[in-house]
C-alpha positions as CSV (number, residue, x, y, z in Angstrom):
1,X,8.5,53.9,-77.7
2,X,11.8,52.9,-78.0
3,X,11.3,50.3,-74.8
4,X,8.5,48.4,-76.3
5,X,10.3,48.4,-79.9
6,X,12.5,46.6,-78.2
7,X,10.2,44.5,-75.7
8,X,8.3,43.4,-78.9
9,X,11.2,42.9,-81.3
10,X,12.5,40.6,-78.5
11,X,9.1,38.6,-77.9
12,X,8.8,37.9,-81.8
13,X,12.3,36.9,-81.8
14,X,11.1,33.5,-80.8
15,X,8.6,33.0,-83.3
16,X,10.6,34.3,-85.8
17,X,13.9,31.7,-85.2
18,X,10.6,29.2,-85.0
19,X,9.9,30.9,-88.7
20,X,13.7,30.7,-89.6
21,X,14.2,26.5,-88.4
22,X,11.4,25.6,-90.5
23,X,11.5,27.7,-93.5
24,X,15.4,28.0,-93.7
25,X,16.8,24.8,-92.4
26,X,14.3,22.8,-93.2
27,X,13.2,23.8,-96.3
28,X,9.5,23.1,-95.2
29,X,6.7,25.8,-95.9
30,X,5.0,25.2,-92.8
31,X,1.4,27.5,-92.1
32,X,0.7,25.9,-88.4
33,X,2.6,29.2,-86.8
34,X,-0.5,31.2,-87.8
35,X,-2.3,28.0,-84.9
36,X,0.0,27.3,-82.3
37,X,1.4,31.1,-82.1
38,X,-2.5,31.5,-80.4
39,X,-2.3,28.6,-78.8
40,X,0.4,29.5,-76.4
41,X,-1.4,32.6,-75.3
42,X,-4.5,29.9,-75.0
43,X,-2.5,27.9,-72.9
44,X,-1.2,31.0,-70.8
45,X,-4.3,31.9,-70.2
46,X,-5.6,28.7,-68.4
47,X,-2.2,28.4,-66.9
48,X,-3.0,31.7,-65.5
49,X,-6.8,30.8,-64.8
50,X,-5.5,27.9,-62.6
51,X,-2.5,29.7,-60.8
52,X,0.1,27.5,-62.5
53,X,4.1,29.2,-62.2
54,X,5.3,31.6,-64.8
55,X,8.1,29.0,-65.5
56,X,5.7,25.9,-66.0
57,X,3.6,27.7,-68.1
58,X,6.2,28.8,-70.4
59,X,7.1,24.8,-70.2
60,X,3.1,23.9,-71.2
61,X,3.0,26.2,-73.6
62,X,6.1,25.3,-75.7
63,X,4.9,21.5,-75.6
64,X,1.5,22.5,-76.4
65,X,3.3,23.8,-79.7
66,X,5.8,20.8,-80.0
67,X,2.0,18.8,-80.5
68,X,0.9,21.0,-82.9
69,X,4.3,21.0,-84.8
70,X,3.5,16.8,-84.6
71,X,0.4,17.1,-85.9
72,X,1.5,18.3,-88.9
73,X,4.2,16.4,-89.1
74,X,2.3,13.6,-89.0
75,X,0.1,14.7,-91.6
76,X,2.7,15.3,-94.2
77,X,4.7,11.9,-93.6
78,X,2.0,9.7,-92.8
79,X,-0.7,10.6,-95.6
80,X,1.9,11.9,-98.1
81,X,0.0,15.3,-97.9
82,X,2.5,18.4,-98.7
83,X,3.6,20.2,-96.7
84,X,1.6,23.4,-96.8
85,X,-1.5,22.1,-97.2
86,X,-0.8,19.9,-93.9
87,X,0.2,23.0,-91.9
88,X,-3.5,24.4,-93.6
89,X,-4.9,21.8,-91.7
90,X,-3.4,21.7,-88.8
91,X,-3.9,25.5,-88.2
92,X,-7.5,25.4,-89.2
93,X,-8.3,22.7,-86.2
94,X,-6.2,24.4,-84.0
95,X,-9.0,27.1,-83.9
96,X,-11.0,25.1,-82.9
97,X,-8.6,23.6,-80.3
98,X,-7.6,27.0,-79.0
99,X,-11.6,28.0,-77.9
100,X,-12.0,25.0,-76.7
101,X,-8.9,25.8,-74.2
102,X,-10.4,29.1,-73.7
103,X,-13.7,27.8,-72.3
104,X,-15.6,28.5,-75.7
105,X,-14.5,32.3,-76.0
106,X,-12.4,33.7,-78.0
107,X,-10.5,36.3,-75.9
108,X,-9.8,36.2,-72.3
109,X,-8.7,39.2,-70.3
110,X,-6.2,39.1,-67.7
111,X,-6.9,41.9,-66.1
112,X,-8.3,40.2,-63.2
113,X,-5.4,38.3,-63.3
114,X,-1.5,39.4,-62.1
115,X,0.6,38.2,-64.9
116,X,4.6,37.9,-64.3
117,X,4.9,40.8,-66.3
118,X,2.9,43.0,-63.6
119,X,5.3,41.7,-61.2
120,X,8.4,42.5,-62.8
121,X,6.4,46.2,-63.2
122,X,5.9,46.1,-59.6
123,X,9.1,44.6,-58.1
124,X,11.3,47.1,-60.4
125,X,13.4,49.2,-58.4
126,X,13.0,52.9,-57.8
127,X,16.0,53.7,-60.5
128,X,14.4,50.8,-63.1
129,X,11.2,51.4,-64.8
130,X,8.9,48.6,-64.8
131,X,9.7,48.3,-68.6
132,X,13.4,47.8,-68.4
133,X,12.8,44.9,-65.8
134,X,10.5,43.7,-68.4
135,X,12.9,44.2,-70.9
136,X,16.2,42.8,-69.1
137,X,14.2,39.6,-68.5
138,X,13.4,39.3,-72.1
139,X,17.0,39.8,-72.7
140,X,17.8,37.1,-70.4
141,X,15.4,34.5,-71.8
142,X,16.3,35.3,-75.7
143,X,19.5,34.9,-74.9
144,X,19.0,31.6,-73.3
145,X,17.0,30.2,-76.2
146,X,19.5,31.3,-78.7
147,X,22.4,29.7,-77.2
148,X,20.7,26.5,-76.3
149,X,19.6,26.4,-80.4
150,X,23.6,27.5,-81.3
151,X,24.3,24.2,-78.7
152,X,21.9,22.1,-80.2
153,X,22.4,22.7,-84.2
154,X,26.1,21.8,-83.4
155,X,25.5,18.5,-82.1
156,X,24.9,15.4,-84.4
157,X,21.4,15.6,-84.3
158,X,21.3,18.9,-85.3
159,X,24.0,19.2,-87.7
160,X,21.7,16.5,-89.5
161,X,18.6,18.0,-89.2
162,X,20.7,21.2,-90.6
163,X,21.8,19.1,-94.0
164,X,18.3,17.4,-94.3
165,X,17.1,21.1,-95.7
166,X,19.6,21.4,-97.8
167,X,21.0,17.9,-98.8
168,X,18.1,15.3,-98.4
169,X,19.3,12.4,-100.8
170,X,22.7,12.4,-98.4
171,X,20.3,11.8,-95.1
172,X,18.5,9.0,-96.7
173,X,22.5,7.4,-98.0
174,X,23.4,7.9,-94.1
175,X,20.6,5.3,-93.3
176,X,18.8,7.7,-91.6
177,X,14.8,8.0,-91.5
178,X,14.2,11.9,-93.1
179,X,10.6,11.8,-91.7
180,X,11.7,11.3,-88.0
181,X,14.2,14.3,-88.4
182,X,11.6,16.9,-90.0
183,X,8.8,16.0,-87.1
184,X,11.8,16.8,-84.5
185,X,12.5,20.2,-86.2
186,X,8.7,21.3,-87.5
187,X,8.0,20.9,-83.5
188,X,10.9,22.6,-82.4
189,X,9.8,25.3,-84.3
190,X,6.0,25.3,-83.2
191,X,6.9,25.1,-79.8
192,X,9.3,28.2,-80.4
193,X,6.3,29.9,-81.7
194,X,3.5,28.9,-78.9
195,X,6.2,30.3,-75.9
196,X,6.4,33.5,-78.1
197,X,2.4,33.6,-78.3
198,X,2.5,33.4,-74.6
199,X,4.5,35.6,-74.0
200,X,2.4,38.1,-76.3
201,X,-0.6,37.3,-74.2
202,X,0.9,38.4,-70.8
203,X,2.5,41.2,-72.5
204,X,-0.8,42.5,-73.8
205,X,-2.6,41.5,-71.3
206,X,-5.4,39.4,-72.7
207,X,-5.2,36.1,-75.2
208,X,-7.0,36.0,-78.9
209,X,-7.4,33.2,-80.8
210,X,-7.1,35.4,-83.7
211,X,-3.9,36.8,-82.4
212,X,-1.9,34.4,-85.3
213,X,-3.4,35.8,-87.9
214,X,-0.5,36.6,-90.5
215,X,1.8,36.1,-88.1
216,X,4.1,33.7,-90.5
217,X,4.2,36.6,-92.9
218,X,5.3,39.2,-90.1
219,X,7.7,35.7,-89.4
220,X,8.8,35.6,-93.1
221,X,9.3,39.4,-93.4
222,X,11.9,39.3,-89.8
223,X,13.8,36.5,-91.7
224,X,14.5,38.2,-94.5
225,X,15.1,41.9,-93.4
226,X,17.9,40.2,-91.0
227,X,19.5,38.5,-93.8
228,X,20.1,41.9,-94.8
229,X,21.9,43.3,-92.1
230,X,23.7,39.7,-91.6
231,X,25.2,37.4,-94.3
232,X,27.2,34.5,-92.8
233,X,26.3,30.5,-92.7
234,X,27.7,30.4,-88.8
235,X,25.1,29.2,-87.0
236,X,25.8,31.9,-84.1
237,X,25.6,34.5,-86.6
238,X,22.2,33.1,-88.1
239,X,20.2,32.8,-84.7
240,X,21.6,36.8,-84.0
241,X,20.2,38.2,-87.3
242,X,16.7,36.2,-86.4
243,X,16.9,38.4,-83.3
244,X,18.2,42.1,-85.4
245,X,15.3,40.8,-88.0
246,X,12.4,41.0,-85.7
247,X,13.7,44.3,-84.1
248,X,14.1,46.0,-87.0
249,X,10.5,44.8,-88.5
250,X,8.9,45.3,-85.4
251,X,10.4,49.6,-85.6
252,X,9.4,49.9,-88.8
253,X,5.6,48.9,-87.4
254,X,6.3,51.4,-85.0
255,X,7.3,53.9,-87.7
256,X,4.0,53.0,-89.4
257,X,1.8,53.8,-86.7
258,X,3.2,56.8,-85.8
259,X,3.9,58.7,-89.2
260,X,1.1,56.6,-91.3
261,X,-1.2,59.2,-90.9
262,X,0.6,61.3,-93.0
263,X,-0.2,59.2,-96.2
264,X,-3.5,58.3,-94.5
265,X,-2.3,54.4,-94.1
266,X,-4.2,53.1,-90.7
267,X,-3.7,49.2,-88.9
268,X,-6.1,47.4,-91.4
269,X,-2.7,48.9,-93.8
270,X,0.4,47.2,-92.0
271,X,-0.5,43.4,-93.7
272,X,0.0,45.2,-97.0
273,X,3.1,46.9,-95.8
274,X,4.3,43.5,-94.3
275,X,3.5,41.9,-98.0
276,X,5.5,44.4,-99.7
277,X,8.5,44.1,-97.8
278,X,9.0,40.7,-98.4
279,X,8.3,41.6,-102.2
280,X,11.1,44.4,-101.9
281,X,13.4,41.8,-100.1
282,X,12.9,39.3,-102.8
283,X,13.6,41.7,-105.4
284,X,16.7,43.0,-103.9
285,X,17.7,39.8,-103.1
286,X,17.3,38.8,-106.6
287,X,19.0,41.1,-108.5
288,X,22.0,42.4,-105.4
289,X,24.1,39.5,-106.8
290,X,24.2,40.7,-110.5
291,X,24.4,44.0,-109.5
292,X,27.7,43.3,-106.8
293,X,28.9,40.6,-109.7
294,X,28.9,43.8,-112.3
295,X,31.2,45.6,-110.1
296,X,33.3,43.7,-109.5
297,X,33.8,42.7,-113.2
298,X,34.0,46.2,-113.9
299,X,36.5,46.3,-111.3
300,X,38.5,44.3,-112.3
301,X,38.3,44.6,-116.0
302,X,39.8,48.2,-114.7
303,X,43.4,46.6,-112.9
């Protein structure tokens, strides 16, 4: 149990800094995650169909999501659409787009097929399970992509595309073109998202184009509950509580399943339980800073 807590927290992790880029830096409410996060286990799947490498299909299926992220970018500067109802849009032909990949069906099985996953099973050694291989290679690869994102938000381009959330007006004064630096960052953040779906496809062995589902909410809910355990504005420290986030959601999923009987809650339940955590983290968000304000005043009213 604990393994695949830990396996899953780590394969969400992506989607979730995808989440994070887009709804914290960029201040953009951005829906297509629910469409390209089933899109990269689309692409994964005819990768796999065709024989293509592990790596290269990682590679597809993060610039299959960079195209959706553009997409929708495109949209919303283009046609002056907001931002949400482009991201509507975009997800809602992406369906469409991900059966067609699929061959017309909506799930493919890869049981026919050896995924990378069944090879890191089966090339374990004798004192390593087949999950912990699993595991140390997710560990590996997350750590990778959050590094490379620490690098690249400390260079010029991503410092700016890190004030263009927060500070627009002072983007546009530098001479530079806002609508270029939010399609850069929306498909950063999709193409996070369609290597996580991926990665989801070979993990469960099969790909759904339904797998995206609410997955921006589960994205939304990892955000927050790591802001929780993490308050800084380092970017090191950021990326690391997107990681602790989407662990900690994904064992309280695991905690649902496996004690929700006891207050008769069953799977159709956890999208409620995922809505009300983000309801309890906005309300403790909310009111924590009065509440840490009033004792300190208190504290100090004291000396």
């Amino acid at each position: 149990m604990t393994e695949a807590i830990f396996i899953e927290g780590l394969i969400y992790s992506l989607m979730v800094l995808g989440v994070f880029i887009t709804f914290r830096i960029l201040d953009f409410a951005d829906l297509t995650v629910d469409g390209t996060f089933p899109l990269g286990g689309a692409v994964a799947a005819l990768c796999l169909v065709n024989g293509v490498p592990p790596v290269w299909t990682m590679l597809f299926a993060f610039f299959a999501g960079c195209a959706g992220g553009l997409v929708t970018a495109l949209i919303h500067n283009c046609l002056k659409v907001p931002g949400l109802l482009a991201g509507i849009l975009t997800m809602t032909m992406l369906y469409s787009v991900n059966i067609r990949i699929m061959d017309g069906r909506s799930n493919v099985s890869f049981l026919r097929f050896g995924t990378f996953f069944n090879s890191l099973k089966d090339g374990a050694l004798g004192f390593v399970s087949g999950n912990m291989a699993i595991l140390a290679f997710l560990v590996l690869l997350v750590l990778f992509v959050k590094f490379s994102c620490d690098l690249f938000f400390r260079t010029d381009f991503g410092l700016t595309l890190g004030a263009l959330g927060g500070n627009p007006q002072m983007i546009v004064s530098q001479g530079i073109n806002p609508s270029y630096l939010k399609a850069a960052g929306i498909a950063l953040s999709n193409g996070l998202v369609a290597t996580a779906g991926a990665l989801a496809a070979f993990y469960n062995g099969f790909a759904d184009v339904s797998a995206g589902t609410g997955i921006v909410v589960a994205g939304l809910a990892s955000v927050m509950l790591g802001e929780f355990v993490l308050r800084s504005n380092k970017i090191m420290l950021l990326t690391l509580r997107v990681i602790l986030g989407s662990m900690i959601y994904r064992a309280l999923m695991f905690l649902a399943r496996l004690h929700g009987y006891k207050i008769n809650m069953g799977p159709n339940d956890f999208r409620l339980l995922t809505g009300l955590l983000i309801i309890i983290c906005l309300i403790i968000s909310k009111y924590r800073g009065a509440f840490f304000k009033d004792i300190w005043g208190k504290k100090n009213a004291r000396t």
